[in-house]
N, C-alpha and C positions, 0 to 999 in steps of 0.2 A: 341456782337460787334466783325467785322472780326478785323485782325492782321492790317489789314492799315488803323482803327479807321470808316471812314464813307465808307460803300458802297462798301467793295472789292466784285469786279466782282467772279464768280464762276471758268471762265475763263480768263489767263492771256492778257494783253492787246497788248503784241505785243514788239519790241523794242523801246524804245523811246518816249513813251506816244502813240504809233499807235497803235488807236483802231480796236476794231474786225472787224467790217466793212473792213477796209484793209487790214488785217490779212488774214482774210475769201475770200477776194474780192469779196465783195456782194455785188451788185449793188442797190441801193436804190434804183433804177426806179422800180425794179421787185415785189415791194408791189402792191399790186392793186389799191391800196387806191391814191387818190394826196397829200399825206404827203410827207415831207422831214423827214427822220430822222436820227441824230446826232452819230457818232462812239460808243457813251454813251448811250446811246437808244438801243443799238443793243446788249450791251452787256448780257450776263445769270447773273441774281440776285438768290441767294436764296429768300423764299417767303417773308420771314419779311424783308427783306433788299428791295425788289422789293417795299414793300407798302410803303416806305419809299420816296423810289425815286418818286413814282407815287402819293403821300402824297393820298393815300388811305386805308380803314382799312383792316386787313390781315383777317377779315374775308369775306368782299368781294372778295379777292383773292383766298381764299380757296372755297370758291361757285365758282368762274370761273374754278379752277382746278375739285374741282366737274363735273360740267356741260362740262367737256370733254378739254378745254386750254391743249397745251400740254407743258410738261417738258422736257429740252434737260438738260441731265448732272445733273439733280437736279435744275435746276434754269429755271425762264424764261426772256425775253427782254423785253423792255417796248412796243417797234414796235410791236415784236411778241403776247404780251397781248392784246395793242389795235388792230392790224388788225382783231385778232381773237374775242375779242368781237364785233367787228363793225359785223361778222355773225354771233355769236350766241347768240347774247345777249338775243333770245325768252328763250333760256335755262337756261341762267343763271336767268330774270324774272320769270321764273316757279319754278325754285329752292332757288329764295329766295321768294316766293308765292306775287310777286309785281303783281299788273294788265295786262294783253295784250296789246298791241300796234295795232294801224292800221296796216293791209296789206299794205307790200311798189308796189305800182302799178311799173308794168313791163314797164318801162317808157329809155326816154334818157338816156343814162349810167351814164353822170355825176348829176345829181339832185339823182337817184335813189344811189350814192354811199354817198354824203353827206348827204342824207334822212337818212342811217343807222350809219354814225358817227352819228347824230342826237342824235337816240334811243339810242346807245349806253352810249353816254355822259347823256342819262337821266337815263338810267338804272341804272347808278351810282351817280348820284343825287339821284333817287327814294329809294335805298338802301339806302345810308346815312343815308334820311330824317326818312325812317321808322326806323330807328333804332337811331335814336337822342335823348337822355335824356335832353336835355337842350330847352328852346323852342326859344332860338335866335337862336340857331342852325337851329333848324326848321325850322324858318322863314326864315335865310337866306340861306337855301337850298330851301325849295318852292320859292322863290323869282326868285333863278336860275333855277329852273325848270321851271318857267313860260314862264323867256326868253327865254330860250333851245324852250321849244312849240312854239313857236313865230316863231324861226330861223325856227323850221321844217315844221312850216305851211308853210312859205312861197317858202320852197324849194318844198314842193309835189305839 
């Protein structure tokens, strides 16, 4: 556990509670994705502190630094983890030996970007699930991955 109990950033936050984002002056518009995200979002986690904030498991997160996620300073951001999965999530499914996905057809830009949050958000569903020892676990990750299917059907 860091020195300030839940979740010290890797980097300081600024004066004042002003986070990186302002610090940095990094303008949220310049993700590609249509997310907002939050001064707390942006900040570098260490990797166990990061699956924490992202309530996912730290071996998920070591498959994404696998599969190429990069590291600034020792840590990564939450923004910086999803934008980067939303493209590579075919590598992180190949390195945790999950199934293929359809081809995202070369389509309108906005269906063809939430087509890949889509995948993304299953590919970390589909990890969970294969790796759940509990079977409500299971089911209540199949359950959400149905729906997640559902959402991407109807966006491709």
């Amino acid at each position: 556990m860091s020195r300030l109990g839940q979740g010290a950033p890797i980097k300081k936050q600024g004066r004042g509670g002003v986070g990186l984002a302002s610090v940095l002056r990094v303008p949220i518009t310049l993700f590609p994705y249509p997310l907002r995200f939050t001064d707390r979002e942006l900040i570098l986690w260490p990797l166990e502190e990061l699956a924490a904030e992202l309530r996912v498991s730290r071996a998920f997160l070591r498959t994404c630094v696998a599969a190429g996620c990069p590291q600034k300073s020792g840590g990564i951001s939450v923004a910086g983890c999803l934008t980067w999965l939303f493209e590579h999530y075919p590598e992180v499914r190949a390195l945790a030996g999950l199934a293929t996905l359809p081809p995202i057809p070369p389509k309108n830009l906005h269906p063809t970007l939430r087509l890949r949050m889509a995948y993304a958000v299953l590919t970390l569903l589909e990890y969970g699930r294969s790796r759940a020892s509990q079977w409500r676990q299971k089911r209540a990750l199949r359950l959400a991955v149905e729906q997640v299917e559902r959402l991407a059907a109807s966006v491709a």
